[in-house]
C-alpha positions in Angstrom: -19.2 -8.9 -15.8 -19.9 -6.1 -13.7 -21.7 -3.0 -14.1 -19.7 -1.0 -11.8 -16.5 1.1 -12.2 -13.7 -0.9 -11.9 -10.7 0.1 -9.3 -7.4 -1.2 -8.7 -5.1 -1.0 -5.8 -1.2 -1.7 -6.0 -0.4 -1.9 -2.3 3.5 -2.7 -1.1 3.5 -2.2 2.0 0.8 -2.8 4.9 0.1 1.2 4.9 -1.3 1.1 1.8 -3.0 -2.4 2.2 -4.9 -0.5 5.1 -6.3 2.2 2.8 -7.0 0.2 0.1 -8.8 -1.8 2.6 -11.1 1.1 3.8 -11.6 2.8 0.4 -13.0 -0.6 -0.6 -15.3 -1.0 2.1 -16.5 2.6 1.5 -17.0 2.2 -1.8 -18.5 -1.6 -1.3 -21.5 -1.6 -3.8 -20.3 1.7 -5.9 -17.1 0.1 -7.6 -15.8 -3.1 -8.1 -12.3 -3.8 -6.5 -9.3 -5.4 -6.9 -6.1 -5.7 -4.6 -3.1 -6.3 -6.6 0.1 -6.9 -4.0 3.6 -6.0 -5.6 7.1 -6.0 -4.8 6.5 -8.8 -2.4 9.0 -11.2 -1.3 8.9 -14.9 -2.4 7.0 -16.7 -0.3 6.7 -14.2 2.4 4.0 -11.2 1.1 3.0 -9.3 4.0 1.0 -11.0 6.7 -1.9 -8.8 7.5 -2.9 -9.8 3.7 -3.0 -13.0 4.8 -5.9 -12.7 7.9 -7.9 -11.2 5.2 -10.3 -14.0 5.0 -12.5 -14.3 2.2 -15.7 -13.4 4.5 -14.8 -9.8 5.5 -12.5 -9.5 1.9 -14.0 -6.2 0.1 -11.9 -7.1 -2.9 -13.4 -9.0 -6.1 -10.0 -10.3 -6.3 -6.2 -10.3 -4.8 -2.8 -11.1 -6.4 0.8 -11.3 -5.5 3.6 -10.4 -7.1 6.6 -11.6 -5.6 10.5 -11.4 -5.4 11.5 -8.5 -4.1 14.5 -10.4 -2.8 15.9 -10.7 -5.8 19.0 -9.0 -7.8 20.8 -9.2 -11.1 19.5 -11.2 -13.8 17.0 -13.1 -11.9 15.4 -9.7 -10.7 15.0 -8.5 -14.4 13.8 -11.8 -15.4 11.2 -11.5 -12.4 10.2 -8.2 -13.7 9.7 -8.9 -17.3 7.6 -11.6 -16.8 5.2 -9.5 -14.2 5.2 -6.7 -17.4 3.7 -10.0 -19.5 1.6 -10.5 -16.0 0.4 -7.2 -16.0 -0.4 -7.0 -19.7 -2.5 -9.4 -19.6 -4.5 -8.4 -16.6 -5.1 -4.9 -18.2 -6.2 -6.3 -21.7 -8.6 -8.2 -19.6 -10.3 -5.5 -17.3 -12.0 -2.1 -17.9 -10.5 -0.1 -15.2 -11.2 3.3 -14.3 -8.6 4.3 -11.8 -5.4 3.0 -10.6 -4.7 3.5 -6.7 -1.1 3.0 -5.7 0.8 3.7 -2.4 4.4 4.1 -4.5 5.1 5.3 -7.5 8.7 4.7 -7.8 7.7 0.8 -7.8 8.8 -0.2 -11.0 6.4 -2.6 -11.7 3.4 0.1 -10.3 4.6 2.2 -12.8 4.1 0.2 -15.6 1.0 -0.8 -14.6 -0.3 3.0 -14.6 1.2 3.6 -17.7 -0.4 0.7 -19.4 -3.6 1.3 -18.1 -3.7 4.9 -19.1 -3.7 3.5 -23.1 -7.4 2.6 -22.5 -7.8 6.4 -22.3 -7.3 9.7 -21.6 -10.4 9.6 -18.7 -8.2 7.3 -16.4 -7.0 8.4 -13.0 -3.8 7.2 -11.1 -4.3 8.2 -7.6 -1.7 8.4 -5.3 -2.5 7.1 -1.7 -0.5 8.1 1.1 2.2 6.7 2.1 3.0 8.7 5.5 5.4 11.2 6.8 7.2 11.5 3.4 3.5 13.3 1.8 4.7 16.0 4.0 8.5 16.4 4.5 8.7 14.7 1.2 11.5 11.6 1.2 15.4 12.9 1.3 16.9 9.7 -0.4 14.9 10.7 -3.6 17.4 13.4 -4.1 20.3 12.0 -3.5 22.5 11.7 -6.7 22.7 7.8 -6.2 19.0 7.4 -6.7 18.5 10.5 -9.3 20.7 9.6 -11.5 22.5 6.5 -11.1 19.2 4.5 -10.1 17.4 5.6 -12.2 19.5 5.5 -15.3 19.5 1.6 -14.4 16.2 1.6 -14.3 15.4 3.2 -17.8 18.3 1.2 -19.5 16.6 -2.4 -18.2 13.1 -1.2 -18.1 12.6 1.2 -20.6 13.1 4.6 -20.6 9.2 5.4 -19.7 10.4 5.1 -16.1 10.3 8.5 -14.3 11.7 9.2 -11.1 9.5 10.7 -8.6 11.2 13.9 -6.4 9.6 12.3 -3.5 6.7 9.4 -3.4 3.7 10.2 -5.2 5.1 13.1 -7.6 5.8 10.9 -10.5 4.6 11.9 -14.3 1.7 9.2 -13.7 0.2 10.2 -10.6 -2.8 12.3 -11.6 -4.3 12.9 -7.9 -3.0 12.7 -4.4 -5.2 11.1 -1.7 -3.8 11.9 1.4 -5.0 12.5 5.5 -3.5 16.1 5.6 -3.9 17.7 2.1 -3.2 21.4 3.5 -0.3 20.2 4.7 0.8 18.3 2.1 4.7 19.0 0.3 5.0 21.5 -2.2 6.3 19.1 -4.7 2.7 17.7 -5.5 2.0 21.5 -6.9 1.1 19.8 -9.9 -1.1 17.2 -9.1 -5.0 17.9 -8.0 -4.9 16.9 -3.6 -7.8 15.3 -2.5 -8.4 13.8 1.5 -8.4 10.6 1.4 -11.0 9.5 3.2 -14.7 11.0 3.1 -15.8 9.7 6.0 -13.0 8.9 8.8 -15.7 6.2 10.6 -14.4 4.1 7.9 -12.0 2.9 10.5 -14.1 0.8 12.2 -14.0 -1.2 9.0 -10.7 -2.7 9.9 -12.4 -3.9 13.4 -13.3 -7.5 11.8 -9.6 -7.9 10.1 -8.6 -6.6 13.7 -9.8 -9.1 15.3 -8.3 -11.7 13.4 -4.8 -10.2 13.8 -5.5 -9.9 17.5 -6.4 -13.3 18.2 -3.2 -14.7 16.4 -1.1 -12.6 18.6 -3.6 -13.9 21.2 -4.4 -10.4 22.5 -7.2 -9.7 24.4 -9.6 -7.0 22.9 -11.0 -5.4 26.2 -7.5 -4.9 27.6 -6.6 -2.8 24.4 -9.3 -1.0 25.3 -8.1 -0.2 29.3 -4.9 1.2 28.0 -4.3 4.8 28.7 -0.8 5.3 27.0 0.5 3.8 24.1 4.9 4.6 23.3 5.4 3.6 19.8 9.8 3.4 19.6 11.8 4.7 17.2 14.1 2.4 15.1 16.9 1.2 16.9 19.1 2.6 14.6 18.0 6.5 15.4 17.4 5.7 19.0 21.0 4.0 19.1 22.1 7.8 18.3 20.4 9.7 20.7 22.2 10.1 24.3 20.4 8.7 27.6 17.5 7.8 25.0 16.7 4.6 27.6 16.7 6.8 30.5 14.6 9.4 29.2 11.7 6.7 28.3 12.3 4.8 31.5 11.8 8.0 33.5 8.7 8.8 31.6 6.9 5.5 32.1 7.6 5.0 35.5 6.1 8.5 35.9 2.9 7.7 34.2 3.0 4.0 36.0 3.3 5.4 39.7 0.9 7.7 38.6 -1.9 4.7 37.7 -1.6 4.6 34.4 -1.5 1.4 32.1 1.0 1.4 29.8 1.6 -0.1 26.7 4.8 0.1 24.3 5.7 -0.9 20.8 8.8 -1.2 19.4 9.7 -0.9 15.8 9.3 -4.0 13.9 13.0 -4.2 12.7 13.6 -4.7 16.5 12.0 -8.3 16.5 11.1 -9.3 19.6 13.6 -8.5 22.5 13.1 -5.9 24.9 15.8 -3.4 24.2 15.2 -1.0 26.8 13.9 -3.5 29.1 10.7 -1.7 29.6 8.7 -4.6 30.9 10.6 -4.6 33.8 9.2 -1.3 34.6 5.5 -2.9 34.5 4.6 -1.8 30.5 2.5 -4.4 29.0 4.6 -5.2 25.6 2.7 -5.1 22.3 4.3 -7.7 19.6 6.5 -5.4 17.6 5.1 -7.1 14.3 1.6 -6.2 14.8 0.2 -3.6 12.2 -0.2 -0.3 15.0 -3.0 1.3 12.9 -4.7 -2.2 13.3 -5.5 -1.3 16.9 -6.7 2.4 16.4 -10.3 1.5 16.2 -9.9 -0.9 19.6 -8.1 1.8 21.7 -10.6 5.1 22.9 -9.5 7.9 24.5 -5.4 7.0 25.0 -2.7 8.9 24.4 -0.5 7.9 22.0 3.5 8.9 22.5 5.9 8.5 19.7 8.5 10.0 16.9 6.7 11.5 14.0 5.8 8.8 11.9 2.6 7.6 10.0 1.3 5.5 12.8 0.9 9.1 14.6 -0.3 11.0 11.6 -3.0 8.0 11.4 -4.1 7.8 14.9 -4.1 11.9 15.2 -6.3 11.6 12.1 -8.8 8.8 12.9 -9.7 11.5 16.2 -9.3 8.2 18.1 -6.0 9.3 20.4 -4.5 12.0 21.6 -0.6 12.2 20.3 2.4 13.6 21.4 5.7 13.3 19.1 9.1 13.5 20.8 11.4 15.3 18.8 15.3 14.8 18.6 17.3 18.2 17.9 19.8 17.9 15.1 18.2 15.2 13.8 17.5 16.3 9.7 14.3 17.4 9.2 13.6 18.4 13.1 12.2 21.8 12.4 10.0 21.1 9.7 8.6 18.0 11.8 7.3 20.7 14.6 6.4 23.2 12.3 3.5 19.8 11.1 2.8 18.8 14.4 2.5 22.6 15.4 -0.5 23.0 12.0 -1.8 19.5 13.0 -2.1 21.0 16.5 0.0 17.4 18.2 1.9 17.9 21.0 5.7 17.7 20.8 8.6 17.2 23.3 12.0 18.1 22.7 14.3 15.4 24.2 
């Protein structure tokens, strides 16, 4: 058995696998980790999980928990025996803090809660999970989720469950660890803020896992590294709703393409892999829309990086790798408050 303190990381989504990834590395030597992956779907947990190789793995050990896919009877069944799963994990490790990318994850809750029994010195840290750390998340105050959801929840569950008012602000969450913490919502009032990384060159841990990635989507490192402008696209379903939003981005990159730039794009990776706005066409070099974007930050110097405000910007803005500029769609909810934190984290915005 080890000597070392003993973290664990609850990651469901590949955001949080990337910080549990780098706070592991940093702390390589100092504590003992382990990567426990929840709310997974069957069969399907989320790829970048899978080019972690056991040779550049910073983790003691990795789990799945899986069937996120499920409803009804099956989905409680699923759950109750992951509590028996968890249980037992707990009883058999000394852990000293909890790391967890969402607190409203049933299962991630439970796990805190449990692990807090082995005493009152135990920290559940909150890692952040992005643009809602700032804005703080709408749907968690929508009566649907308040109250119906989460009566559901406490009458299959137990009624231990507590509904955060946006990610991270739950009962259990001791700490936040996030990028920004001056700007971070004023719903974590009551929980002690902390930046999450203490030394951002901790990014160039993710180069070997990087690699990896990059040579599955058979992408060629140095010509990452030529790019001078990256457009990450917004969802389909926002762009769908803004007028001449094809045209606007067409205009732009043709601009920055007669003017000798290279050009990369992104779209989101609910888009799949079909070319929407036909950007190609235009001479953009088309980045697979299911590669993990904050995979590439350490591989791209000096770019800029041109996109709606979302955690891929917030990321690349903090790593000091590119500059960013986030286009901005009037009306949209939330529209002020997004350039009133690009306007503190000193990123460009355009108005479109």
């Amino acid at each position: 058995m080890s000597d070392l303190k003993t973290d664990v990381y609850l990651a469901s989504s590949s955001l949080h696998f990337l910080w549990a990834y780098m706070l592991a590395e940093q702390n390589k030597g100092q504590r003992e980790s382990h990567l426990i992956l929840v709310d997974q779907y069957a069969g399907r947990p989320m790829a970048i999980a899978e080019s972690m190789t056991p040779d550049i793995s910073p983790f003691a050990s990795m789990f799945v928990l899986e069937g996120r896919e499920l409803s009804g009877t099956a989905k409680i069944n699923m759950r109750n025996s992951q509590i028996l799963w968890v249980l037992n994990f707990v009883k058999m490790h000394s852990i000293d803090r909890v790391l967890i990318g969402n607190d409203r994850s049933v299962i991630g809750q439970f796990f805190v809660k449990e692990v807090k029994k082995q005493g009152s010195e135990i920290k559940a840290c909150y890692l952040d999970d992005g643009v809602y750390s700032y804005l703080g998340r709408a749907d968690s105050r929508k009566p649907s989720e308040k109250y119906i959801d989460t009566f559901l929840r406490k009458f299959m569950y137990g009624f231990w469950y507590d509904h955060p008012s946006t990610v991270g602000t739950s009962k259990y969450i001791d700490e936040a660890w996030v990028m920004y913490p001056a700007q971070i919502n004023s719903l974590f009032s009551d929980k002690d803020v902390k930046e999450i990384l203490q030394d951002k060159s901790v990014f160039e841990a993710l180069i070997p896992l990087g690699r990896k990635v990059l040579a599955d989507f058979e992408i060629l490192e140095d010509r990452l590294a030529d790019i001078d402008v990256i457009f990450t696209l917004a969802n389909k379903s926002i762009f769908s709703k803004i007028d001449n939003y094809q045209s606007i981005i067409t205009e732009r990159i043709t601009g920055l393409i007669d003017s000798g730039k290279r050009v990369a794009v992104k779209y989101h990776p609910a888009q799949g892999e079909e070319d929407f706005l036909e950007l190609e066409k235009l001479g953009a070099w088309r980045l697979p829309a299911n590669i993990n974007f904050e995979l590439l930050i350490p591989f791209i110097k000096d770019g800029l990086l041109i996109g709606d405000l979302s955690t891929t910007v917030l990321m690349a803005n903090y790593a000091n790798n590119l500059d960013a500029e986030v286009l901005v769609y009037p009306g949209f909810e939330d529209s002020h408050r997004m350039m009133q934190l690009c306007q503190a984290l000193k990123i460009k915005t355009t108005s479109i």
